[in-house]
Every structure is written in structure tokens, then in C-alpha cells.
C-alpha positions as CSV (number, residue, x, y, z in Angstrom):
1,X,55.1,-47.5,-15.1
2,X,52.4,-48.2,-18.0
3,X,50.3,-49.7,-15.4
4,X,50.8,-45.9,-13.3
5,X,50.5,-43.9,-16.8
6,X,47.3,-46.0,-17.8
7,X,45.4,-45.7,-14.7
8,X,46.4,-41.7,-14.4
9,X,44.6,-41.5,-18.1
10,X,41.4,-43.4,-16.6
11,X,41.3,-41.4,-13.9
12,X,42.0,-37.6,-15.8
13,X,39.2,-39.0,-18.4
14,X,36.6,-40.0,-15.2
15,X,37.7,-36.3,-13.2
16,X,37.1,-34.7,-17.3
17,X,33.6,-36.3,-17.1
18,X,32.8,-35.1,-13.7
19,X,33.8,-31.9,-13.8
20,X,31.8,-31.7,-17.1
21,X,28.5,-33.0,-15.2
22,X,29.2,-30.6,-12.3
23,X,29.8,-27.6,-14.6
24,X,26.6,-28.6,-16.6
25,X,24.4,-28.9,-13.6
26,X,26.1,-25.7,-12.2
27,X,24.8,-24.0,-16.1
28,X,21.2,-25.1,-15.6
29,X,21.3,-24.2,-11.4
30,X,22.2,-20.4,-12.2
31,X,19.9,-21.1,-15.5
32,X,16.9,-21.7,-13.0
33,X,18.2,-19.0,-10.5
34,X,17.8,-16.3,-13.1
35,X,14.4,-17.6,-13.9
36,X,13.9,-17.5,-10.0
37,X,14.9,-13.9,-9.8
38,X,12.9,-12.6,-12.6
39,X,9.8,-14.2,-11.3
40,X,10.1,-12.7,-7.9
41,X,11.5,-8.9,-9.6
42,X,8.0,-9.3,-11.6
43,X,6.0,-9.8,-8.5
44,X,7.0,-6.1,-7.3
45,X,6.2,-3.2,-8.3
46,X,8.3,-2.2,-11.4
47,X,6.6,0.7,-13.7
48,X,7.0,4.3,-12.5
49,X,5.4,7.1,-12.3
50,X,2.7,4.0,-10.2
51,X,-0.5,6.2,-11.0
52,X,0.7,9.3,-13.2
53,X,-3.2,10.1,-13.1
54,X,-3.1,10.8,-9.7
55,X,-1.4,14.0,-8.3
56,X,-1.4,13.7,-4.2
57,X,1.0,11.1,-3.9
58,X,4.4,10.1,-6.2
59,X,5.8,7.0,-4.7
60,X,9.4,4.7,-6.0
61,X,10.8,1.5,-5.1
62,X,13.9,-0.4,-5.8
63,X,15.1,-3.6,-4.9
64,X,18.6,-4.7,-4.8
65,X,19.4,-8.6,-3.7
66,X,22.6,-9.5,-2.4
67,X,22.8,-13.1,-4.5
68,X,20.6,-14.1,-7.3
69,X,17.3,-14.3,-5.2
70,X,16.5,-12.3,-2.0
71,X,13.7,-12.0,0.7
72,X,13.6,-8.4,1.3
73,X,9.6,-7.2,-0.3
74,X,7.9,-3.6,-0.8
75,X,4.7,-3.7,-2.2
76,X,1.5,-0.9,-2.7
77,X,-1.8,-0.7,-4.4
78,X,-5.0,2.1,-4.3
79,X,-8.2,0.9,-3.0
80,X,-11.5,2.7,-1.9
81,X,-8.9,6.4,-2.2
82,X,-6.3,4.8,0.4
83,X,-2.9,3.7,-0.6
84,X,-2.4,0.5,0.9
85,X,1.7,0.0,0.9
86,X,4.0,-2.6,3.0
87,X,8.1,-3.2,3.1
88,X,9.7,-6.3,4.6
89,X,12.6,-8.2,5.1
90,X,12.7,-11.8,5.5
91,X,15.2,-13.8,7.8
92,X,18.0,-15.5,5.7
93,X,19.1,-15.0,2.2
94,X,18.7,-17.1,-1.0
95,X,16.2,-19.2,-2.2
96,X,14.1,-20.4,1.2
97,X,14.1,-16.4,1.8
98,X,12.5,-15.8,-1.9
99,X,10.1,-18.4,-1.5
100,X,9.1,-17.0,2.0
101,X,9.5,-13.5,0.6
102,X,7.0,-14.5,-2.3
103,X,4.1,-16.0,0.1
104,X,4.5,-12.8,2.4
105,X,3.3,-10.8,-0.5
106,X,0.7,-12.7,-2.0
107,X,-1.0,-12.4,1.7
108,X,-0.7,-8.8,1.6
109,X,-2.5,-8.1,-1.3
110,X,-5.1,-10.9,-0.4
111,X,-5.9,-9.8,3.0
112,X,-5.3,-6.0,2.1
113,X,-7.8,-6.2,-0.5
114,X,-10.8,-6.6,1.2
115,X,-9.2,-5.4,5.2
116,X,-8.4,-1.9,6.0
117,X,-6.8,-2.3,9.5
118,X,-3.2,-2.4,8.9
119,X,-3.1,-4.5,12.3
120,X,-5.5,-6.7,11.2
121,X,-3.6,-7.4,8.0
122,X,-0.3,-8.0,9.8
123,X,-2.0,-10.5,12.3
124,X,-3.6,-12.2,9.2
125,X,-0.3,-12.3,7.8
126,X,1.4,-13.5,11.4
127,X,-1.0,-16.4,11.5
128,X,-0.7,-17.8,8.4
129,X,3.0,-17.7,8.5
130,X,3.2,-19.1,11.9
131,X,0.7,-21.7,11.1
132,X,3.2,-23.9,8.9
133,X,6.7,-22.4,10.1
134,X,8.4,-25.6,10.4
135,X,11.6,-24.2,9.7
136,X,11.0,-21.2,12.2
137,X,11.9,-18.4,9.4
138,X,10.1,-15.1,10.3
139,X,9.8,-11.7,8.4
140,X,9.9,-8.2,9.7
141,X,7.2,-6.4,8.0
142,X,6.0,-2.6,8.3
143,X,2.5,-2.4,6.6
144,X,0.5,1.0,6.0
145,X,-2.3,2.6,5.2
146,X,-2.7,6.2,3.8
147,X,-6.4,7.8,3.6
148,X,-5.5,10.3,0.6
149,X,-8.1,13.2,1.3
150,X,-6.9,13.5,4.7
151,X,-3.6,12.8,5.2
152,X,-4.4,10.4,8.0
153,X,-1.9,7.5,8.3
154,X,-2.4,4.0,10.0
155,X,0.4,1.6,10.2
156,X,1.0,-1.3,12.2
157,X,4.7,-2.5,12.5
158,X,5.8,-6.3,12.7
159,X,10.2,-5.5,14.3
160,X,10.8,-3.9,11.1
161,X,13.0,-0.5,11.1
162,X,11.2,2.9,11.5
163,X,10.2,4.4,8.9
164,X,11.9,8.5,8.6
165,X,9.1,11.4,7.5
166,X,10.4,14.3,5.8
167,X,9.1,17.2,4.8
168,X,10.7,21.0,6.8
169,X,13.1,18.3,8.7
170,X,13.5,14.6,8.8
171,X,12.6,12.4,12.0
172,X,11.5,8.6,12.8
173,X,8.2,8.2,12.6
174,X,7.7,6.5,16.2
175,X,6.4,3.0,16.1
176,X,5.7,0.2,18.6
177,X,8.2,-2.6,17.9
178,X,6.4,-5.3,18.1
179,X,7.7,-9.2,17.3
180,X,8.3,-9.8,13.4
181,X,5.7,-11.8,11.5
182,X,5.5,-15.5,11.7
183,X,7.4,-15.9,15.0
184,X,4.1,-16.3,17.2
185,X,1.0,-17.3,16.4
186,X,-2.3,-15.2,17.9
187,X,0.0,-11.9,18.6
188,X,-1.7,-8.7,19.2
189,X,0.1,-6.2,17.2
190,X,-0.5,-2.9,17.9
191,X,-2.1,-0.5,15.7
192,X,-0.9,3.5,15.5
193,X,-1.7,6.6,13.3
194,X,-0.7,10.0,12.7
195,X,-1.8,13.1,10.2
196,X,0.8,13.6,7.7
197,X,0.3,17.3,5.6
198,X,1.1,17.5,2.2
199,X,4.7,18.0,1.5
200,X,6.0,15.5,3.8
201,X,7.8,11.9,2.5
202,X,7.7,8.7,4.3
203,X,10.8,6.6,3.9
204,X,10.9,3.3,4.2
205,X,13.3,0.2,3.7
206,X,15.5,-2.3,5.0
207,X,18.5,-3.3,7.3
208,X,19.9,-3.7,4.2
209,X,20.6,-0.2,3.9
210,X,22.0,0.4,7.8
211,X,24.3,-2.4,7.3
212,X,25.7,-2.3,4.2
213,X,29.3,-2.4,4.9
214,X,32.7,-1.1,3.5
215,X,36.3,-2.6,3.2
216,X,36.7,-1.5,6.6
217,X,33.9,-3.5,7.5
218,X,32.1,-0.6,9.2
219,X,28.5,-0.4,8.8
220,X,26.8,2.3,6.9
221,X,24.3,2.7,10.2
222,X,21.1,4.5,11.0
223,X,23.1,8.2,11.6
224,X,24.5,8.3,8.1
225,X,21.0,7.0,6.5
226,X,19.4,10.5,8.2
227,X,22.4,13.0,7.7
228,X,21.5,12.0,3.8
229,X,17.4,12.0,4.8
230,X,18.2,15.2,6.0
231,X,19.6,16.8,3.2
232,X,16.8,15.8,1.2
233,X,14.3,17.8,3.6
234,X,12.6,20.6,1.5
235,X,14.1,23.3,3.5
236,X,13.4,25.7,0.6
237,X,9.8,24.3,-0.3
238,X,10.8,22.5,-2.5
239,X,9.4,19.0,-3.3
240,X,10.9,16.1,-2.1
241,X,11.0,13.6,-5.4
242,X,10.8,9.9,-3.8
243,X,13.3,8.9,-7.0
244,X,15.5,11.6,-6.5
245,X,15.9,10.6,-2.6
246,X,16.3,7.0,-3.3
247,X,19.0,7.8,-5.9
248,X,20.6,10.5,-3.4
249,X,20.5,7.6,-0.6
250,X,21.9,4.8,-3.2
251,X,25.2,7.5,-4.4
252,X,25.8,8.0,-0.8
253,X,25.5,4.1,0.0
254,X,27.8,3.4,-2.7
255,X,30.3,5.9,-2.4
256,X,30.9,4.8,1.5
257,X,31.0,0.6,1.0
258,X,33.8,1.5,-1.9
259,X,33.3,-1.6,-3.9
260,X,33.2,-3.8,-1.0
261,X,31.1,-6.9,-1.5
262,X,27.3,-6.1,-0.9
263,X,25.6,-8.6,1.7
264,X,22.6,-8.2,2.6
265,X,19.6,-7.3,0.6
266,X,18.8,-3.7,0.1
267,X,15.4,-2.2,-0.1
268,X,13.7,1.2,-0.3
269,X,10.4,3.1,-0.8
270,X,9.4,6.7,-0.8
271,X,6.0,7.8,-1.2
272,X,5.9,11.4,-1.0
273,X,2.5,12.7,-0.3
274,X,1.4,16.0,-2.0
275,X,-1.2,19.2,-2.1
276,X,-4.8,17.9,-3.5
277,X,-6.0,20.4,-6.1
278,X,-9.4,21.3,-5.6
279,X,-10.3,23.2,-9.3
280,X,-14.1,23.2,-9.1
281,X,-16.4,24.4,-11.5
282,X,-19.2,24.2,-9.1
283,X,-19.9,23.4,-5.3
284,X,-23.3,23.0,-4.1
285,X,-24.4,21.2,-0.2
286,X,-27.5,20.3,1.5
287,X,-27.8,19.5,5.2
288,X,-31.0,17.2,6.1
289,X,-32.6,16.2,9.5
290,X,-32.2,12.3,9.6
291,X,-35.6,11.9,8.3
292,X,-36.2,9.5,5.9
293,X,-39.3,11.8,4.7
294,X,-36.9,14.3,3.4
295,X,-35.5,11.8,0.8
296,X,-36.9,13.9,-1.7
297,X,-35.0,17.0,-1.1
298,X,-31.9,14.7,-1.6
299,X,-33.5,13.7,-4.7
300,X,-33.5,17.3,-6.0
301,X,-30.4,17.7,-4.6
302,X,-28.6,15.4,-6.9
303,X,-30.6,16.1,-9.9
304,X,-29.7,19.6,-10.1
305,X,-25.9,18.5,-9.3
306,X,-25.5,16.0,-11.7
307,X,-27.4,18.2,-14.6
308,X,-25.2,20.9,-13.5
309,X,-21.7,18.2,-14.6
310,X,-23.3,17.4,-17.4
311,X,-24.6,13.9,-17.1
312,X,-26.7,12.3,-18.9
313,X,-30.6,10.6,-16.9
314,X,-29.7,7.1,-17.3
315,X,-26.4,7.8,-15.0
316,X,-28.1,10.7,-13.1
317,X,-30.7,8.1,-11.9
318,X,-27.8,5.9,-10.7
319,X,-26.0,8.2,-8.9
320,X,-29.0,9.9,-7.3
321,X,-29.5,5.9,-6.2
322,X,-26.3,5.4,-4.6
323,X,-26.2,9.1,-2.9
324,X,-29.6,7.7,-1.5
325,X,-28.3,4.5,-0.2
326,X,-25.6,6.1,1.7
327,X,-27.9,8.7,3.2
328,X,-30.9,6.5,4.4
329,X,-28.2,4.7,6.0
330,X,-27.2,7.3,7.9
331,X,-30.4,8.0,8.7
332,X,-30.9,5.0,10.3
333,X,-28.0,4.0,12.1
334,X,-25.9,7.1,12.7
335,X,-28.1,8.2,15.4
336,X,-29.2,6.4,18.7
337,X,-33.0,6.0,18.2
338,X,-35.4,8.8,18.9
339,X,-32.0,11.2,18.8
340,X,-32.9,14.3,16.0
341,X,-28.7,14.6,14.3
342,X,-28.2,15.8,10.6
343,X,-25.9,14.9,7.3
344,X,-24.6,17.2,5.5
345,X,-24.0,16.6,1.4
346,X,-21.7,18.1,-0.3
347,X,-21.1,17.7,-3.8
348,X,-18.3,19.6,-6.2
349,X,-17.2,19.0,-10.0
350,X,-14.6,19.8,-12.5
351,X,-14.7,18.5,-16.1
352,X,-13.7,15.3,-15.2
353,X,-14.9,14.1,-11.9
354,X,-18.3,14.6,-9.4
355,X,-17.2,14.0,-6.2
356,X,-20.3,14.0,-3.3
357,X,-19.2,13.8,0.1
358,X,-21.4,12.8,2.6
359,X,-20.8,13.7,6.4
360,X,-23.0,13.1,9.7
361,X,-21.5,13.5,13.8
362,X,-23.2,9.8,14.9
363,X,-21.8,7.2,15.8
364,X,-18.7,6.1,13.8
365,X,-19.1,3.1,11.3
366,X,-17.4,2.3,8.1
367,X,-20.0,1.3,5.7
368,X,-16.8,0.1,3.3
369,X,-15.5,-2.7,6.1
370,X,-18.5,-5.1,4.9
371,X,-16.6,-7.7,3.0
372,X,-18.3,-8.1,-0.6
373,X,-21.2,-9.7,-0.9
374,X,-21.7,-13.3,-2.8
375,X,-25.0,-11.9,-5.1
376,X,-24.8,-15.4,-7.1
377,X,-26.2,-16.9,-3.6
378,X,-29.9,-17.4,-2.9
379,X,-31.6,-14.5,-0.7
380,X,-32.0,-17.4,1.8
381,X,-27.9,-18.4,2.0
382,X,-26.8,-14.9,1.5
383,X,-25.8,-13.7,4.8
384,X,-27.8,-10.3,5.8
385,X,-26.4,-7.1,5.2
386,X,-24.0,-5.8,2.2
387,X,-25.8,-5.0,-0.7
388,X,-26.5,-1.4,-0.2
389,X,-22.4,-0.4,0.1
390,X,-22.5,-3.3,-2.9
391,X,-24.8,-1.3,-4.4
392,X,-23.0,2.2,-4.3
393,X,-19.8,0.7,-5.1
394,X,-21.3,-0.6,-8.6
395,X,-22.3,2.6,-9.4
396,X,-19.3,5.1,-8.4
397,X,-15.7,5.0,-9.6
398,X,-14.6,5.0,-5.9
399,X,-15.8,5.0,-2.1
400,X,-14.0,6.4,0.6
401,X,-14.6,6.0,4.3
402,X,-12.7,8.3,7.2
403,X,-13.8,9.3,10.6
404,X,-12.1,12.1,10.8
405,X,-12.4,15.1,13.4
406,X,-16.0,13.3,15.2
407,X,-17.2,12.9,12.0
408,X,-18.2,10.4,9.6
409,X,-16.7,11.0,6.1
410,X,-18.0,9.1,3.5
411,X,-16.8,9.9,0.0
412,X,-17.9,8.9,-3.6
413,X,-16.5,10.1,-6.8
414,X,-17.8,9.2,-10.5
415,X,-16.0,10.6,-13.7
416,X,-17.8,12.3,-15.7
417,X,-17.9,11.3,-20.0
418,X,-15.1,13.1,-21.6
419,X,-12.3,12.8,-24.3
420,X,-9.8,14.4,-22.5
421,X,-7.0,12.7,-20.8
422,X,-8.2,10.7,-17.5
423,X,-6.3,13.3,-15.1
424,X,-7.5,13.4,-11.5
425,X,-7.2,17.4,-10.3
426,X,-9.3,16.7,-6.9
């Protein structure tokens, strides 16, 4: 019997011990997990209003993971006056889906930063993936690109769910499925666009939200997520607020799964898109043969405008050198050779920005796809091409290329010295 009671107190001492090691290990795991989970919540965007200078679009996201770390992504950035803005969901949960989740966003905003083809940067982004997928996870990925003067929007989709515009009503916005990201290398994803008008909202986020289930274990589903889209519609003009909807969806979420367990990860974006203000003091165009010899009426041109907004030589002699670039440009290339077409210059001003816009009916070409150029090379290992869009962008705040309508729309805004507040009205 002492032998018995002697070897139970050995082995309660040895199980104390374990359990102490287990519990301690189990401390620093969750420890690291929280670590984990605010390094990956600091990757997305997190501060809202995301450009409170800006007042054509108002955008909000939120993710929700369903355990400490998640793979569901949303991410968005301004480049060149386009908003540049992706959603995704990766396959799995828990840490491998984090780390995936983190290396499918730090390709977006490398490839999306110098390439303006939403399928281009989802076939980047396939490629790389699929390269090393060893383990054979994948990510379904819807990636956009909105051209903020005109409305026009380019998205590419990667099996992701459609995204719901809203503005009068609330529909799907039709997409090509496609195969997600990372499931086959060399995939030709298809591009699409469309012309959204001010006043419409694009919804976007993940099968998180059409499967969140209650106690019942019935699914919230895709009929439920548009009865609420559509109650948000501004039937009465009035603006849909992207943090109001995503509040309105996350109430109506919530009140159906009753407290039931959440899990899956749950994701959603709106970017509502809104009215440009045009308050001009002045507005003043010029339309030119392409004729290099009539360089010096576009000279005039811009002198007059830019003493007109107030700036001072030293900037009025860059500007009127980047509005020159861009037009001898034009000049020569628009056109086929020995073919007489014009560009038209238009220039406008308030007291914080001059905006020129500069628009010819040859051929279309984006002077704003050539990547940037290398300028610490030598002229001899410096590939040809590049500086002049270089150039121009150096000098202006932004540059902006659309073809829009047959038309080539390129267009360049530079702020003009004030101590007001940096508010964008146009």
C-alpha cells in the first residue's frame, strides 16, 4: 500500500510538472498568436476617413477573423488619380492562411504600383503564388481599378464572389469567374470594365459573410446579403455612407447567427464613389494642329494660365516644361505619319489646384504604363524611352491617363502655394 501511495505521489508530482510545461508553452503560443494577429491587422488598412482630402470617393473596411489569425485580405491605395483596391480570401484558416494572406498583399501593392491592368496584376499575383505552392493553398482574389475623373472601372476577378453596385437599386456587378489565384500557373484571366456614375457603391467582401451560420446551422446566404444591400440603395438620393452599410450589413449578420460560433473569416469593403466638384475660378483651352512649330503658342498658353493661378516663374517654367513634354508627344506619335489631327488643352484653377488636361483622337497610348526609369544608369545602359513621362511626373502632383470616349485623356494637376487646408474640390 505505501509502495501504491508513493508511486501515485511521483506520478501526481510528474503530471503537476507537465501540465505546468504544457500550460506555459500554451501562455507563450497564444502570446505569439496575438503578436501574429496584430502584425497582419497592421498590414490593412486601419485609419478612416482613407483620404479626407479627397471628396469623389469615401471608402471602409473591416476585418473580422474567425480564430486568432485569418486569410481573408482587402487592401487599396491612390496612384496616378485611380484608386487601386483588391479583396480576397485565402483557402484554410489559421496561421498557414495568414502567412499566405500576408504574401498575397505584399504582391499587390508591389505589382499594383507600377501596373495598371487589374489582369495583369492578378496574373502577376497567380504566378508568383503558383510558382512555390507546394502545399497547393490558393486564394480567391477580386482586384480593381477605378479612374476617378471618369467613373470608368476595370476589374479582373480570380473565383472570388461578385461584387453588388448600389446606387437607385442594388445588383451584382457581372464578372467572369475565372480559377482563384495560385491554382495554375500561366492563366489568362480575363479582364472587364464598366462606367460607374457618381452616387453608386461597390460592395465587396467575402464568403465569410454568405456563410456565416446560426444555431440552426443555416447559412446567412447571398439572398439575405442583398435584401440588406437593398435597403441601403439611395432610393431618396441620399448618399450611401460605405461605414453606415457595413455596420447595417454587420447588425443584420449578427442578429440572424444569434450568438452561434463564428467560422469563417468575415470581410467587407465599400467604396462609394461620389460627384467631383468642379469650382473654378478660371477655365481657359487651346486646340493646336500637331505641329511641333506651334510649340510656342502652347508656350503662351501656359504662361498666361499659370500667371492667371498665381504662380510664381521658377514653377511656371516647369509646368509650361512638362505641358510641353506631353504635347510634343502627342505630336509625334498620336498621329500616323503625314496624317494632319489636333490636341486640345484645357486648363482650369481654383485656389488650390491647376489642373491641364490634355486630349487628342490618335491612336490610343498610355504615356503613364512606362515603368520608371533607372536615371542613376549611364545614357548608354539606360534603356530608351521614359524620361519625358519621368520628367512630367517630377514636376506635377499627379498624372492621369484614360482613353475615354476615342480619346486620349491625359491629365496633370499641380497645387498651387497656399495656407489653407490641402482640400481637393476638383
Amino acid at each position: 500500500l505505501r509502495t501504491s501511495f508513493e508511486s501515485m505521489q511521483k506520478s501526481l508530482i510528474q503530471q503537476i510538472e507537465e501540465t505546468k510545461t504544457i500550460n506555459e508553452q500554451k501562455g507563450r503560443i497564444e502570446g505569439e498568436l496575438q503578436v501574429a494577429r496584430g502584425i497582419q491587422m497592421a498590414m490593412l488598412p486601419k485609419t478612416f476617413p482613407a483620404y479626407p482630402d479627397r471628396t469623389e470617393i469615401d471608402i471602409y473596411g473591416q476585418l473580422t477573423p474567425a480564430k486568432e489569425v485569418g486569410g481573408d485580405l482587402y487592401d487599396f491605395f491612390l496612384r496616378d488619380e485611380k484608386l487601386y483596391f483588391c479583396i480576397g480570401d485565402v483557402s484554410g484558416k489559421g496561421v498557414p492562411a495568414s502567412l499566405l494572406m500576408a504574401v498575397t498583399r505584399s504582391l499587390f501593392r508591389n505589382i499594383a504600383a507600377h501596373e495598371s491592368s487589374p489582369s495583369q496584376i492578378v496574373s502577376q499575383i497567380n504566378d508568383a503564388m503558383a510558382d512555390t505552392n507546394e502545399t497547393m493553398m490558393f486564394v480567391t482574389l477580386f482586384v480593381g481599378v477605378l479612374d476617378l475623373p471618369t467613373g470608368r472601372l476595370r476589374y479582373c476577378n480570380a473565383g472570388h464572389c461578385a461584387p453588388i453596385i448600389l446606387n437607385s437599386d442594388a445588383k451584382e456587378l457581372p464578372i467572369v469567374p475565372n480559377v482563384p489565384s495560385g491554382v495554375m500557373a500561366d492563366f489568362r484571366f480575363q479582364a472587364q470594365e464598366t462606367v460607374i456614375t457618381p452616387g453608386t457603391t461597390i460592395f465587396l467582401y467575402t464568403d465569410g459573410l454568405t456563410e456565416a451560420e446560426n444555431v440552426e446551422v443555416e447559412l446567412f446566404g447571398e439572398e439575405r446579403v442583398m435584401s440588406v444591400a437593398k435597403e441601403n440603395c439611395n432610393n431618396e438620393m441620399k448618399e450611401i455612407k460605405p461605414l453606415e452599410l457595413i455596420q447595417n450589413m454587420t447588425n443584420a449578420v449578427h442578429a440572424f447567427v444569434r450568438g452561434a460560433e463564428q467560422s469563417d473569416d468575415l470581410t467587407m469593403m465599400a467604396i462609394s464613389y461620389k460627384k467631383e466638384k468642379k469650382e473654378y475660378d478660371f477655365e481657359r483651352s487651346i486646340t493646336l494642329p500637331n505641329d511641333i512649330e506651334t510649340i510656342p503658342q502652347l508656350g503662351e498658353f501656359v504662361d498666361e494660365v499659370c500667371e492667371l493661378a498665381g504662380m510664381d516663374m521658377s514653377t511656371t517654367m516647369s509646368i509650361n516644361l512638362a505641358i510641353e513634354e506631353a504635347v510634343v508627344n502627342v505630336m509625334n506619335y498620336a498621329y500616323p505619319e503625314g496624317m494632319t489631327g489636333e490636341v486640345t488643352i484645357e486648363a482650369m484653377a481654383n485656389d488650390e489646384k491647376l489642373k491641364f488636361v490634355i486630349s487628342d483622337s490618335g491612336k490610343p497610348f498610355d504615356p503613364t504604363a512606362k515603368g520608371k526609369v533607372d536615371i542613376t544608369l549611364s545614357a548608354e545602359d539606360r534603356p530608351i524611352g521614359g524620361l519625358g513621362i519621368h520628367l512630367v511626373r517630377e514636376i506635377m502632383d499627379s498624372v492621369n491617363y484614360e482613353y475615354s470616349d476615342g480619346k486620349n485623356v491625359l491629365t496633370l494637376r499641380k497645387s498651387l502655394p497656399s495656407d489653407k487646408n490641402n482640400k481637393e474640390t476638383f
